[in-house]
TIVEX-57073 format. One line per 10 residues: number of its first residue (from 1); their letters; for each residue z, y, x of C-alpha. Coordinates in steps of 0.001 Angstrom, whole numbers, plus 500000, padded with zeros to 6 digits. Each point is the difference from the previous one (the first is absolute). Example, Ala and Ser with C-alpha at 12.3 -4.5 7.8 and 13.67 -1.06 7.14 Angstrom:
1> AS> 507800/495500/512300; 499340/503440/501370
END
This chain:
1> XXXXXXXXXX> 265558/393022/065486; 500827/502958/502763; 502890/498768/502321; 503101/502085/500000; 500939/501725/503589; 503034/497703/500243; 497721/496660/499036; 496956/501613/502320; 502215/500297/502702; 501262/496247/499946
11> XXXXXXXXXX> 496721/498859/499895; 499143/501816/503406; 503292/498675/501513; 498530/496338/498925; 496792/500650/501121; 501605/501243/503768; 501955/496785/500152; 497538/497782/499102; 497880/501616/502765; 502803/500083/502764
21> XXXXXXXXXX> 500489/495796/499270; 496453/499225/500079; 499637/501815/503187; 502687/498299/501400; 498377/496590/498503; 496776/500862/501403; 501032/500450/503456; 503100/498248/500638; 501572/503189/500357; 503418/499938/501187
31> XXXXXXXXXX> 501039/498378/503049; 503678/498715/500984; 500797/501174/503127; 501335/496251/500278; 497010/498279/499266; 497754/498039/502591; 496570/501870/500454; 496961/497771/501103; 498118/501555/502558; 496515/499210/498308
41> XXXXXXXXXX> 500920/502308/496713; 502217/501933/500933; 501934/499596/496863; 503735/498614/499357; 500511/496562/498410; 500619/500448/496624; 501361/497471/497349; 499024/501124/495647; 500025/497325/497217; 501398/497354/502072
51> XXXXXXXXXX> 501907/496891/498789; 501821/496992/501308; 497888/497710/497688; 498553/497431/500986; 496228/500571/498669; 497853/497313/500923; 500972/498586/496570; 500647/501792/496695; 503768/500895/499289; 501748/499322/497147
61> XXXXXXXXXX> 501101/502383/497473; 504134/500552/500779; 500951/502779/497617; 498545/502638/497395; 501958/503079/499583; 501379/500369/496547; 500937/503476/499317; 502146/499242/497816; 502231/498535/502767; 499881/503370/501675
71> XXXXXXXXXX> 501306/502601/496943; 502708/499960/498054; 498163/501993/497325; 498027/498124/497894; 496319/501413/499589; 499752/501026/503381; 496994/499922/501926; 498556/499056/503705; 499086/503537/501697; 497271/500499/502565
81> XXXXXXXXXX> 501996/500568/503311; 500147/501846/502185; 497696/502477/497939; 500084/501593/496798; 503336/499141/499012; 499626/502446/497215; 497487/498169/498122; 499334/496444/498401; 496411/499237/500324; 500523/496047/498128
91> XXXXXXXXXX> 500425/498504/503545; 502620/499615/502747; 500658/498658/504035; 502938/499818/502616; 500112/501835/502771; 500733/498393/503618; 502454/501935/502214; 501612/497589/502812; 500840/496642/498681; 500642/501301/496486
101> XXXXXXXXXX> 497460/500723/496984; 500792/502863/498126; 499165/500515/496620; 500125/502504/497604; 500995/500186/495753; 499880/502464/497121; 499584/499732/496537; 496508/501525/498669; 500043/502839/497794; 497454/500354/496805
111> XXXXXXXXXX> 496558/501595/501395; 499652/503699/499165; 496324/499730/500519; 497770/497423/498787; 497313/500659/502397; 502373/499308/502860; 500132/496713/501669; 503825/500515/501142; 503136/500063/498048; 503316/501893/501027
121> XXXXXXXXXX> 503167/498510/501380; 503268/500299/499746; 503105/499762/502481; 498829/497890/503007; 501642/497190/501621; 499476/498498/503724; 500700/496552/500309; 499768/497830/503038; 498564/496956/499889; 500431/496622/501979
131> XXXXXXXXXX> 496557/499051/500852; 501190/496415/500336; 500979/499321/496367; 499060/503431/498113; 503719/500737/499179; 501625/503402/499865; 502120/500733/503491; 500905/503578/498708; 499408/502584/497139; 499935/503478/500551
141> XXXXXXXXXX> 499911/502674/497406; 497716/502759/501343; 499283/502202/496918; 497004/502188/498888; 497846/502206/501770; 499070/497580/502069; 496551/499958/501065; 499338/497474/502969; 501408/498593/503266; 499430/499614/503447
151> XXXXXXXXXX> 497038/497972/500822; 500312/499286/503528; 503423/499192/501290; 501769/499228/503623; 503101/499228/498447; 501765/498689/496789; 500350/503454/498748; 497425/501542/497537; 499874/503045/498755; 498925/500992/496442
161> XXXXXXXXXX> 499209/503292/498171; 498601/502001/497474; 499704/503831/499346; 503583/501312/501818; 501554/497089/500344; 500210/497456/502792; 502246/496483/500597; 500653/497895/502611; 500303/496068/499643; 501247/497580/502080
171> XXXXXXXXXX> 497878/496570/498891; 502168/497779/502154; 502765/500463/497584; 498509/502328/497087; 502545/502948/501493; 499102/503498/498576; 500491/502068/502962; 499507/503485/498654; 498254/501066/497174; 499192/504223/501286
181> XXXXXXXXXX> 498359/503203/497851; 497207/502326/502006; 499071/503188/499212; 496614/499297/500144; 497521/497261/498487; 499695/496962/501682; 496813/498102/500959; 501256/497805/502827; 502003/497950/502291; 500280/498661/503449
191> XXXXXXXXXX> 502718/498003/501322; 499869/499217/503515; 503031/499255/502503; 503298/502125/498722; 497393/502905/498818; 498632/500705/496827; 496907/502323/499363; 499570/501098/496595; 496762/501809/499153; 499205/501953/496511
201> XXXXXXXXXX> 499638/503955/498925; 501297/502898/497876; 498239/502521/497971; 500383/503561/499034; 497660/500819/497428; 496788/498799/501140; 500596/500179/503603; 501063/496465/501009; 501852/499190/503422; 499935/496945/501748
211> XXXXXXXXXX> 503329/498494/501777; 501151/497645/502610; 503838/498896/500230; 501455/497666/502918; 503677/498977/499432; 501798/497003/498896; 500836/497898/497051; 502919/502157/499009; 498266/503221/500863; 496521/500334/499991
221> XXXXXXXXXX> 499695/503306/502074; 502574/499081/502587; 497263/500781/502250; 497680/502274/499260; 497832/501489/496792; 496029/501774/500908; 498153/501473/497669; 496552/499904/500168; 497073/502526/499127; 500308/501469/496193
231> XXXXXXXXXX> 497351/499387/497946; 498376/500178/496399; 498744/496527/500638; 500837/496496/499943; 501063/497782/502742; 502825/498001/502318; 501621/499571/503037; 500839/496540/501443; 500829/498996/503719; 499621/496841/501652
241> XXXXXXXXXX> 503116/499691/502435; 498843/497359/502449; 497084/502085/500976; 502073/503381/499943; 497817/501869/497416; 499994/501951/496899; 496926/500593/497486; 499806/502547/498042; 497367/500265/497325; 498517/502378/497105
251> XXXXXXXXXX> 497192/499852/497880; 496677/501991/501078; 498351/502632/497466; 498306/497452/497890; 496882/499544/502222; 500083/498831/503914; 502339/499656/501096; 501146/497543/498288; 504271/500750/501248; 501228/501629/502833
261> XXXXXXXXXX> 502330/498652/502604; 502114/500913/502882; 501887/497434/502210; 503225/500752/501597; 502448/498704/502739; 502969/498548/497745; 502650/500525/502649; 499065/503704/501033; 498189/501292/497173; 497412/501202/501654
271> XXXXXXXXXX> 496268/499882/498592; 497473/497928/501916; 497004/500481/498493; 498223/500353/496304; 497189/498224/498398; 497506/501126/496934; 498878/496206/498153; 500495/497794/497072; 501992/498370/502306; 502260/499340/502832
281> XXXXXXXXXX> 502548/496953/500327; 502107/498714/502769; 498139/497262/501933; 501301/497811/503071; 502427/501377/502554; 499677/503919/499209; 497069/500205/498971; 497947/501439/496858; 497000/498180/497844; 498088/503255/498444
291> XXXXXXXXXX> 497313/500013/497732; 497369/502859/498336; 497661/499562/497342; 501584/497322/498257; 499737/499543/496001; 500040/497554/497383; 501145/497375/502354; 497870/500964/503076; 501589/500500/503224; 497832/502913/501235
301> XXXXXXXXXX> 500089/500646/503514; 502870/498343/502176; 501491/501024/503378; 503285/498855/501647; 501514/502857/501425; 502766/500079/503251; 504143/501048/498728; 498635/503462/500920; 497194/499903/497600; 497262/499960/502530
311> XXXXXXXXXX> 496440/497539/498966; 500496/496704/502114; 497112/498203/498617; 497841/499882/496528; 500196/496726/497974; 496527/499245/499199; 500464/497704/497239; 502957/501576/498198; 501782/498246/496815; 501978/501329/497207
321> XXXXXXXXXX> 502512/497841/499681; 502376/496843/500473; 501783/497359/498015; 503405/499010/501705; 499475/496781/501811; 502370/497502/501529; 500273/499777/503490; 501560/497024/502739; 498109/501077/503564; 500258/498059/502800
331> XXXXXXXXXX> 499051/503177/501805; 499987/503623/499316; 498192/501819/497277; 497194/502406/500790; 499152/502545/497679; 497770/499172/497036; 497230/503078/499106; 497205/499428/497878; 497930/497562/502311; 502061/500114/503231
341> XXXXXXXXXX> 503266/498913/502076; 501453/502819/501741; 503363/500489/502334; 502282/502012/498055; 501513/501606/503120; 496952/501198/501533; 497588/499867/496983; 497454/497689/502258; 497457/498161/498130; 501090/495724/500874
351> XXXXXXXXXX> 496748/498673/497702; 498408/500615/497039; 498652/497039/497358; 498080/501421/496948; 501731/496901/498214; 503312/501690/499736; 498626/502655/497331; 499228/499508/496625; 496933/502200/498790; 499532/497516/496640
361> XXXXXXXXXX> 501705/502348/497947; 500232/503820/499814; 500328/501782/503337; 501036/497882/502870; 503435/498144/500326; 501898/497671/502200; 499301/496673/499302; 502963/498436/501802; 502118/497723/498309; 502396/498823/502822
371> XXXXXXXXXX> 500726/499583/503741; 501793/497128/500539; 500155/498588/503626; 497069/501269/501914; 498052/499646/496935; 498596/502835/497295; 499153/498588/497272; 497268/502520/498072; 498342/499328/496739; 496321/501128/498802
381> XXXXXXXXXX> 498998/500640/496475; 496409/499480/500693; 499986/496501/501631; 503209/498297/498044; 501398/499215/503292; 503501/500406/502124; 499691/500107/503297; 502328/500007/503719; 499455/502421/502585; 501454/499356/503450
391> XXXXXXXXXX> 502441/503525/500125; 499250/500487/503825; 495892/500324/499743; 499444/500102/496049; 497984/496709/500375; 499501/497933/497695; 502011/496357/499858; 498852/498593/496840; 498704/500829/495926; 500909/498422/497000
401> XXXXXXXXXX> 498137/500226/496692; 502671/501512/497159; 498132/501145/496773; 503025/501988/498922; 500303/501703/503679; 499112/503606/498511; 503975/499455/498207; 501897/499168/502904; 502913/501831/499952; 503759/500230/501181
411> XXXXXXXXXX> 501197/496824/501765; 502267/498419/502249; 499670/498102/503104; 502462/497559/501920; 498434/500915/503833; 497326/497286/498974; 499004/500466/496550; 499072/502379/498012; 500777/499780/495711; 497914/502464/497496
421> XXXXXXXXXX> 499544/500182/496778; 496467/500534/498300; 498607/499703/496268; 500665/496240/500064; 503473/499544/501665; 502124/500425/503009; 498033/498186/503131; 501167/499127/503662; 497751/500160/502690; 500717/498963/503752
431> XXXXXXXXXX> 498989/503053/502641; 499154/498095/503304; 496681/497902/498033; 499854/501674/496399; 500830/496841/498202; 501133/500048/495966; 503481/498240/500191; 500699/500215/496413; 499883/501885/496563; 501986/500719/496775
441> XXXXXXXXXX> 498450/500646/496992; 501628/503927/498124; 501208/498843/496841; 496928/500151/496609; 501623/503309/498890; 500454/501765/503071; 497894/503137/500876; 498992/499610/503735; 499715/503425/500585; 503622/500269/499787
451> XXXXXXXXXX> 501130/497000/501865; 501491/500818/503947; 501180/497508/502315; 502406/501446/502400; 503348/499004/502164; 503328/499898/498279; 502543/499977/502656; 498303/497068/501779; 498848/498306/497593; 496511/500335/497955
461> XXXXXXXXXX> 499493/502506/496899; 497445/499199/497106; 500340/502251/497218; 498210/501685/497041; 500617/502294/497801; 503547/499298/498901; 500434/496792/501956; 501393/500004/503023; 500011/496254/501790; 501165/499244/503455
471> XX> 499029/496665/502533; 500361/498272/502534
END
């Protein structure tokens, strides 16, 4: 079935966030300017997926969330947040921002379309929940249109949108600050300090424009509005504040390349440089992670460029992707690219360990699952095994046999421990010696491939599907 422009266009927007947070994933990406950097990598000390549980033995179940605790409305369902608030696709999660989990409700609308895997929603309501107990602290009434949130926060305040419409919520007490109109289509939003930077475009005809705004909560061009080069083709603009830069991106003419980018300065507007690729993604402190050639899950040709878009160095084992991975250092975090550890201010290569990559499936991927202490924990397909790297040298400490190590995925860790889930159950394994701690069994009827273990507030997440469960 041919996409819509309107339905094409929010699948590029996806596909352009979903690149900018596994770029971030892949090489630590942002640094606070408060952070501790090590010396060895170069890299800040940063904290993802981290709990106050203690994990060297299994927690106990405390609470499952009950939607029906949550709504008021009965027949409402769990949404996916912070994404596709629009939709029900038969499954739900909470959302972390500060100490409280946020979820979302609607009540699904009949399919239109039998083929489709999603159903319509209706009016949608945020509701904050106390990770402790998995009571409702606050409902707030946000509406239709209403696509997604925030994903990365430095505050309690989120912001949410969909087509012209964006809202601010405070999570700490479930305050709607402002709920604004734009005259143009939004794909974004960035909230960092007292400045907001909302990204989307307008059209005339077939010519589309692309457009940054920097204002505030009640006024989202307090600042400024730039338009960016008119086109007939599809693409977005997005800026990463901490680093001072602005992307903007179009599709190329169907052949190579594959889009076309050009970087700007955020505070002056001025262009720095542009790049011809299938892509190019923030990486480190400033700098870029490019790649040519790549398709159907190949990464093509990789080079990590300087904030001014000059070549620092080729990565000669490049990788296509990144899961998220939780993260308690004892030191700082290099950057991770395809086999190697580089610096992410200076782009220097630290070490490189061929055991960090994953070439058992298509194309080549990351096959970190965790850094927890001075400790990466990596997993290989091909020999069933996990295994600890020292951080510093990318030596490694120890390997332990795990038949279902090619479905690691998500996790939490305690500074010590690190707890995954896999075809078989949710599993705790301690970083410094690669000891098995413990294991739960999933539940006869549940599909593992939808299971994620995550934090909730500070507590552990298991959920599936519908089920949401939290421990400690």
């Amino acid at each position: 079935m041919q996409l819509r422009l309107k339905e094409h266009w929010k699948l590029i927007a996806l596909g352009l966030a979903l690149i900018v947070a596994i770029a971030f994933i892949v090489v630590s990406a942002l640094s606070d300017p408060n952070e501790v950097a090590s010396p060895k990598t170069g890299g800040p000390i940063v904290e993802q997926g981290v709990v106050d549980v203690d994990l060297s033995d299994p927690p106990q179940q405390a609470w499952e969330l009950d939607v029906r605790a949550l709504t008021d409305n009965p027949g409402d369902v769990l949404l996916s947040m912070p994404s596709t608030l629009d939709s029900y696709y038969g499954y739900g999660n909470t959302y972390q921002v500060g100490d409280v989990l946020v979820a979302a409700t609607a009540y699904p609308l009949p399919k239109t379309d039998e083929s489709s895997s999603s159903q319509g929603v209706g009016a949608v309501t945020l509701v904050g929940v106390n990770p402790d107990d998995g009571n409702p602290l606050w409902k707030t009434r946000i509406g239709g249109v209403i696509g997604q949130c925030s994903q990365q926060n430095e505050s309690t305040i989120i912001a949410c949108w969909g087509d012209r419409r964006m809202i601010f919520v405070d999570t700490a007490t479930g305050t709607l600050m402002s709920d604004l109109g734009t005259d143009f289509d939004l794909n974004g939003a960035t909230i960092t300090g007292d400045t907001v930077y909302t990204s989307g475009e307008r059209t005339d005809g077939t010519v589309r424009t692309r457009i940054l705004a920097s204002g505030t909560t009640t006024n989202l061009t307090a600042n400024f509005v730039r338009t960016f080069e008119p086109s007939e083709k599809f693409g977005a603009v997005y800026t990463v504040p901490h680093t001072d830069t602005v992307t903007s991106m179009e599709q190329g003419d169907g052949g190579d390349p594959q889009y076309r980018y050009r970087i700007y300065d955020l505070q002056s507007g001025a262009e720095r440089f542009r790049f011809e690729g299938d892509s190019l993604v923030p990486a480190g402190n400033g700098l870029f992670l490019t790649s040519v050639g790549g398709r159907s899950g190949y990464a093509g040709t990789q080079n990590l460029l300087a904030s001014n878009g000059s070549t620092i160095r080729a990565i000669p084992i490049p990788s296509y992707s990144s899961s998220s991975y939780p993260s308690k250092s004892s030191t700082g975090l290099p950057m991770f690219l395809g086999d190697g550890a580089y610096d992410p201010n200076s782009g220097d290569e630290l070490w490189r360990s061929s055991q960090i990559v994953n070439t058992a499936m298509a194309g080549t991927g990351s096959a970190i699952a965790a850094v927890v202490g001075k400790t990466i924990l990596v997993t290989s397909p091909e020999t069933r095994t996990i295994s600890g790297l020292d951080i510093e040298s990318g030596r490694q400490l120890w390997q332990t046999p795990w038949q279902d190590a090619y479905w690691v995925r998500s996790g939490v860790t305690d500074g010590d421990h690190f707890v995954f889930s896999d075809y078989t159950g949710m599993h705790a394994i301690r970083a410094r010696d690669g000891k098995m701690m413990w294991s739960v069994p999933l539940p006869p009827e549940v599909d593992p491939r939808g299971v994620v273990v995550s934090n909730a507030g500070k507590n552990v997440s298991f959920s599936w599907q519908n089920h949401f469960t939290v421990w400690r």
